[in-house]
C-alpha positions in Angstrom: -25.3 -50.7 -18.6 -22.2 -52.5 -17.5 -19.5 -51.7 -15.0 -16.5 -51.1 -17.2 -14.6 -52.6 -19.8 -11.3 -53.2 -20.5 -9.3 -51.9 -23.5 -5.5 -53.2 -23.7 -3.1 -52.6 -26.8 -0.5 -55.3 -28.4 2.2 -54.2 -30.5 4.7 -56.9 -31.0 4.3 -57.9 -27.3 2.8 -61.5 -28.0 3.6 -63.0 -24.8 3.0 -60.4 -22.4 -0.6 -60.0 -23.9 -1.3 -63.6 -23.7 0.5 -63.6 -20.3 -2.4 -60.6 -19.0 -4.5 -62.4 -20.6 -4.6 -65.5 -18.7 -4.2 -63.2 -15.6 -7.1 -62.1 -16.5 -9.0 -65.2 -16.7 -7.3 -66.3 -13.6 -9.1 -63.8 -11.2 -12.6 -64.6 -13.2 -12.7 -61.1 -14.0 -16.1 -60.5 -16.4 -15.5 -57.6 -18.0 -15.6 -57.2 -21.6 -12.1 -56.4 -23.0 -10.9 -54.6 -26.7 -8.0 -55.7 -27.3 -6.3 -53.3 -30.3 -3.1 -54.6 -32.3 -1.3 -52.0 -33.2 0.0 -52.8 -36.6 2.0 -55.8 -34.9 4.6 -57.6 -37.4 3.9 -61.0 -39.3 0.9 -62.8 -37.8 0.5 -61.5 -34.5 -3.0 -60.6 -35.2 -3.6 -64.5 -36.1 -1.9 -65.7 -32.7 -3.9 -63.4 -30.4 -7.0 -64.7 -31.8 -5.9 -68.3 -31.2 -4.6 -67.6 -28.0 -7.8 -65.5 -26.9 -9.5 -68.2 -27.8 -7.9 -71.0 -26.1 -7.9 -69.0 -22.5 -11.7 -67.5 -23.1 -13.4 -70.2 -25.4 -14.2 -69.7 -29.0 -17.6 -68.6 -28.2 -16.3 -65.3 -26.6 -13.9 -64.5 -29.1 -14.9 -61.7 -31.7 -12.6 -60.5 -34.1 -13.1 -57.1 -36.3 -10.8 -54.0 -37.9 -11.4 -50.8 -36.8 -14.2 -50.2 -39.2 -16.1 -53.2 -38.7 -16.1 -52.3 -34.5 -17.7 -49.0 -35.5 -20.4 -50.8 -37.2 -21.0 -54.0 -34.8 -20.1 -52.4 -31.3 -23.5 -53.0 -30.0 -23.0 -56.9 -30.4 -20.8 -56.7 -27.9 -22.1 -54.1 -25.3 -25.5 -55.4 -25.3 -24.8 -59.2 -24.6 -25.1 -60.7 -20.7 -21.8 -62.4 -21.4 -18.8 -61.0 -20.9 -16.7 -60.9 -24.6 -13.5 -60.1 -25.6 -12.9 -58.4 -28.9 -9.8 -58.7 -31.3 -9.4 -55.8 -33.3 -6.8 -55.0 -36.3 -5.7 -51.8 -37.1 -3.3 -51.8 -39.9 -1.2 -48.7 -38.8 0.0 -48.0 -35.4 -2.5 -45.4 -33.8 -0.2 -45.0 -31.0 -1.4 -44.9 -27.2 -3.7 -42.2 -27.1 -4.7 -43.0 -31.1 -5.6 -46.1 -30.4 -7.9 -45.5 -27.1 -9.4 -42.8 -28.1 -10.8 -44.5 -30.8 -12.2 -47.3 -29.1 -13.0 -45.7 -26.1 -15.3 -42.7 -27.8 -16.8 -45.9 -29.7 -18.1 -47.6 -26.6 -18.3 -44.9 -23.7 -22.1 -44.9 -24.5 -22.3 -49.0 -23.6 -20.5 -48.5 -20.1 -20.5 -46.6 -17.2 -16.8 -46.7 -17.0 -13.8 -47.7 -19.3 -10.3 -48.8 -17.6 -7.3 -48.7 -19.8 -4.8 -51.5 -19.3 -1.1 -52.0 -20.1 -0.4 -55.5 -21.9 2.3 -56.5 -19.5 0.4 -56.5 -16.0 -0.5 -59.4 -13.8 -3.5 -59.1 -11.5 -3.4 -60.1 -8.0 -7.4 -60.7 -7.9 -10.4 -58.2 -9.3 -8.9 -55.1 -8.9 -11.7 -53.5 -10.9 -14.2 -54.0 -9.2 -12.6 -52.8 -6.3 -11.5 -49.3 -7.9 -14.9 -49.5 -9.3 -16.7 -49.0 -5.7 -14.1 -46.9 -4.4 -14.6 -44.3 -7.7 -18.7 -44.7 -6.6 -18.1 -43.7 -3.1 -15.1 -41.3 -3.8 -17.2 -39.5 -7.1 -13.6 -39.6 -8.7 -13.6 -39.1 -12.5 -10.3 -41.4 -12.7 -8.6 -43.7 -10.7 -5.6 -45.7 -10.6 -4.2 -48.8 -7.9 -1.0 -50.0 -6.1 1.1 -50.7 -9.2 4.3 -53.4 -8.0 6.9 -54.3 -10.7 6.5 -57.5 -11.6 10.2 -58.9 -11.1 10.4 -57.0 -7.7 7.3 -57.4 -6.3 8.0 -55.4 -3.1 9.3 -52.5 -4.8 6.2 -49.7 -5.6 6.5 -48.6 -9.5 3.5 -46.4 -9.5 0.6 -45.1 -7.2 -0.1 -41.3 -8.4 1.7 -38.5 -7.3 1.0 -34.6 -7.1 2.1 -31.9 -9.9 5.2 -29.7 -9.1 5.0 -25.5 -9.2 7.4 -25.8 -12.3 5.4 -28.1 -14.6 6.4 -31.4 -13.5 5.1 -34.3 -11.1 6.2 -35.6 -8.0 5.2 -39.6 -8.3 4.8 -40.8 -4.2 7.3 -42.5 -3.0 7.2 -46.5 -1.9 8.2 -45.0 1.8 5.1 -42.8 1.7 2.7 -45.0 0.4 3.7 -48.2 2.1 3.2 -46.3 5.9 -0.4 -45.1 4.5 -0.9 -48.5 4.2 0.6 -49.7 7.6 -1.6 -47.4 9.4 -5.2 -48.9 7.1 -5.2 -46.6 4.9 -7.0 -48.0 1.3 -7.4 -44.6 -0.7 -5.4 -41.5 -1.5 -6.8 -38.7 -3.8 -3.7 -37.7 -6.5 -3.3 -34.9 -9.0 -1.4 -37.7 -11.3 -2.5 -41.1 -12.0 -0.7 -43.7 -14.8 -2.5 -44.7 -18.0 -0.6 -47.9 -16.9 -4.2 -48.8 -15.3 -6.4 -46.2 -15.3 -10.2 -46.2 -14.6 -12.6 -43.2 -16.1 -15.7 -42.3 -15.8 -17.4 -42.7 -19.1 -19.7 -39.4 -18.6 -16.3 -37.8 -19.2 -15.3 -39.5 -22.3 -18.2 -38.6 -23.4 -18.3 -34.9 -22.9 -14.6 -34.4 -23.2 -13.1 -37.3 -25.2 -10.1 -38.9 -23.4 -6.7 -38.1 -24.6 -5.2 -35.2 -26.5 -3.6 -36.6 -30.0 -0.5 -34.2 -29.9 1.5 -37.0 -29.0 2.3 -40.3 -30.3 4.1 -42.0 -27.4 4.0 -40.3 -23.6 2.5 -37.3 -22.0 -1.1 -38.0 -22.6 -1.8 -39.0 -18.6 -0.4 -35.8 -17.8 -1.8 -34.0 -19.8 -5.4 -35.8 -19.3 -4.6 -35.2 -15.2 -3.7 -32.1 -16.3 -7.0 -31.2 -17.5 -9.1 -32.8 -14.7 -7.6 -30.9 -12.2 -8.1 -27.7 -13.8 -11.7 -28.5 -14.1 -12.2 -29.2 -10.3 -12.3 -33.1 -10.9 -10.9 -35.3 -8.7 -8.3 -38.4 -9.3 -7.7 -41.1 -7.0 -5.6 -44.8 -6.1 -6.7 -47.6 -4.5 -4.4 -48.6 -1.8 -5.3 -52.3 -1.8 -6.1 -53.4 -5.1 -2.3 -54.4 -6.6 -0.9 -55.2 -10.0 2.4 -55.7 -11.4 4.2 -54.3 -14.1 6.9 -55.8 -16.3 9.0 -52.5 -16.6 12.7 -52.5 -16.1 13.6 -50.8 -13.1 15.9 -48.1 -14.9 16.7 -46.6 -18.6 21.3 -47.2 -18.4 22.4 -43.7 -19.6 25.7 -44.4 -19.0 27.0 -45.3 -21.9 26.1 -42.4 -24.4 23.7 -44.4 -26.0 21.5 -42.1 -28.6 18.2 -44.0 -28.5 18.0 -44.1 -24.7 18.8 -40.4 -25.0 16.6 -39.5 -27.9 14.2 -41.4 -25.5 14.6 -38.3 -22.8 14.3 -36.0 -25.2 10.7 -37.3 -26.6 9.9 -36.7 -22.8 10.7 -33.0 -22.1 9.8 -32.2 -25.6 6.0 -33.9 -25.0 6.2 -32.0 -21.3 7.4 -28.5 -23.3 4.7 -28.3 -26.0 1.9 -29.4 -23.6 2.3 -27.0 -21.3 1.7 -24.6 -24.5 -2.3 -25.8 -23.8 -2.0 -24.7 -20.5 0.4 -21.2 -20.4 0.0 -18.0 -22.4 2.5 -17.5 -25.1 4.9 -14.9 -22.8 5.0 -17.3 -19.9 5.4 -19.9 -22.1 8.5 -18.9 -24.0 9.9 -18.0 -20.0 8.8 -21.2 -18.3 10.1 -23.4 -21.2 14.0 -22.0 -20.6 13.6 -22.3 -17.1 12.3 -25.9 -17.4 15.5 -27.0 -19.1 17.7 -25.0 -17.0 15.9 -27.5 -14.5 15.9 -30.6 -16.1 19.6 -30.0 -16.9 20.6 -29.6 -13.1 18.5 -32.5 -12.4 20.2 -34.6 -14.8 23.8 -33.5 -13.5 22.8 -34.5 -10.1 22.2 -37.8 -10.9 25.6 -38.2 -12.2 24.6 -38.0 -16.1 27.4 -36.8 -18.1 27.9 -33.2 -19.2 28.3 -33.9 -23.2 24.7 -36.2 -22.6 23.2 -33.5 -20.4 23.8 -30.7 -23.4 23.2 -33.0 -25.9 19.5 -33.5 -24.2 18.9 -30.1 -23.6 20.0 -29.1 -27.6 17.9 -31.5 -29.3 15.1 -30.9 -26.9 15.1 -26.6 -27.7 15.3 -28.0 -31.6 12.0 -29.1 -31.6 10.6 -27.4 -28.9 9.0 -24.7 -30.9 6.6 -27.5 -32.8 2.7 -28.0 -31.6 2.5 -31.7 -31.6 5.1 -35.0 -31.3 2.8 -36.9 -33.6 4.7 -40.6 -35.6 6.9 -38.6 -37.9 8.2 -36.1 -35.5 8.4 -39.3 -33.0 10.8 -41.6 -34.8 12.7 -38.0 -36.5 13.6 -37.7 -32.8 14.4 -40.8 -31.9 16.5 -41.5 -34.9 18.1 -38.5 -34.8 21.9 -38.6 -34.8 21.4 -42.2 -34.4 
């Protein structure tokens, strides 16, 4: 059985997929890699083929849709060489669409599967590093260092720890960077990012991976969420780095509905999750509360007052729903658009 492999979604992100790609290849990583489009526009499909096969050789190159992998998968898992798979899904699955289905298809074939953003850049293996620390740690999931990639300095993500009042604390660059000042190479977290995310495949397989209330954001948290209340552990691995092209900052200064409607996606996913984990009363008294608290949060960092009430009134309008699935998604982020 192989170590892991890698699954990596494209949607109409060309570049940065080729650019992880050849990261990738860089480091000599051999792991096999599914790499999904996600309905991508024109011929995107057709490009990450040629591309895929220009950085990996032609030989390594398999193409399928979604039904075809379901029939062939064992081609893949069952050869010594390490492949990469091009797959075509002709609607847009979403995150957590999209991984579950590959990821319940080929849990079987590996002992692990790692999920991995499309705009990353490796500094060297980093999975087989968080490979033997998950081993020696018996983690169930396990994330690294994660730099952004035009401040390479600056920590974007490394875990963090859930908050008394339904949220997460991430850790800060300060706290991390003196863990690993004084040697430090491993942290166990409550939280760690989909962004690059390790998981034992034992789980998968028992469990599935991600719930599929929600089309875009929430399903780490709410996938942490469940580890933790099953006495499983999490982890990050100090000294294996990658960077992420993420801008630094949403600007919400300018009353700009998308950015906003953005936000509200966010505490709407957080509100109807934590209906999986609370009964109904202290539900319906937590969810008030957690507005009230987003709300003051907001207002401290100097967000208007009209955007702060505009969040917290489109967030209570479809708060009361059991899912954010693609309708409700782009109904909220089109909203008074």
């Amino acid at each position: 059985m192989k170590k892991t492999a890698i699954i990596m979604l494209n949607w109409n992100g060309l570049d940065d997929t080729v650019a992880a790609l050849n990261s990738i290849k860089e480091f000599a990583v051999k792991e096999d890699i599914y790499l999904v489009d996600n309905a991508s526009k024109d011929n995107e499909y057709d490009l990450l083929i040629n591309s895929a096969r220009q950085i990996f050789g032609e030989e390594k190159v398999l193409t399928y849709n979604l039904e075809e992998l379901e029939k062939y998968r064992e081609i893949v898992a069952f050869s010594d060489e390490e492949r990469i798979c091009i797959i075509q899904s002709e609607n847009n699955l979403g995150f957590a669409g999209a991984n579950n289905f590959v990821s319940s298809l080929i849990c079987h074939h590996y002992e692990t599967i790692t999920l991995l953003n499309n705009d990353v850049e490796l500094t060297g293996d980093v999975f087989d590093s968080m490979y033997k620390v998950m081993k020696a740690e018996n983690c169930t999931a396990i994330t690294c260092d994660i730099r952004y990639y035009f401040d390479k300095k600056t920590l974007w993500n490394a875990g963090g720890s859930f908050r008394w009042y339904g949220d997460r604390k991430y850790f800060s660059q300060n706290e991390i960077d003196k863990l690993k000042a004084k040697g430090i190479s491993f942290i166990f977290a409550d939280f760690v990012t989909g962004c690059c995310l390790m998981i034992d495949s034992s789980y998968i397989k028992d469990n599935g991976l991600f719930t599929d209330k929600f089309f875009h954001g929430e399903e780490d948290f709410n996938f942490c969420k469940r580890l933790k209340n099953k006495g499983l552990k999490c982890g990050v691995v100090l000294d294996a780095i990658i960077y992420h092209k993420v801008g630094r900052s949403l600007n919400f200064s300018k009353n700009d509905k998308r950015n906003l409607n953005k936000i509200v996606v966010h505490y709407t996913n957080r509100i109807i999750d934590m209906k999986s984990f609370y009964g109904k009363v202290r539900w319906n008294l937590w969810y008030r509360f957690y507005i009230f608290m987003f709300s003051i949060k907001a207002i401290l960092r100097k967000q208007s007052l009209s955007e702060v009430a505009y969040i917290a009134k489109q967030t209570k309008k479809y708060a009361n729903k059991n899912d954010v699935k693609a309708e409700t998604y782009q109904e909220i982020m089109n909203d008074n658009v």
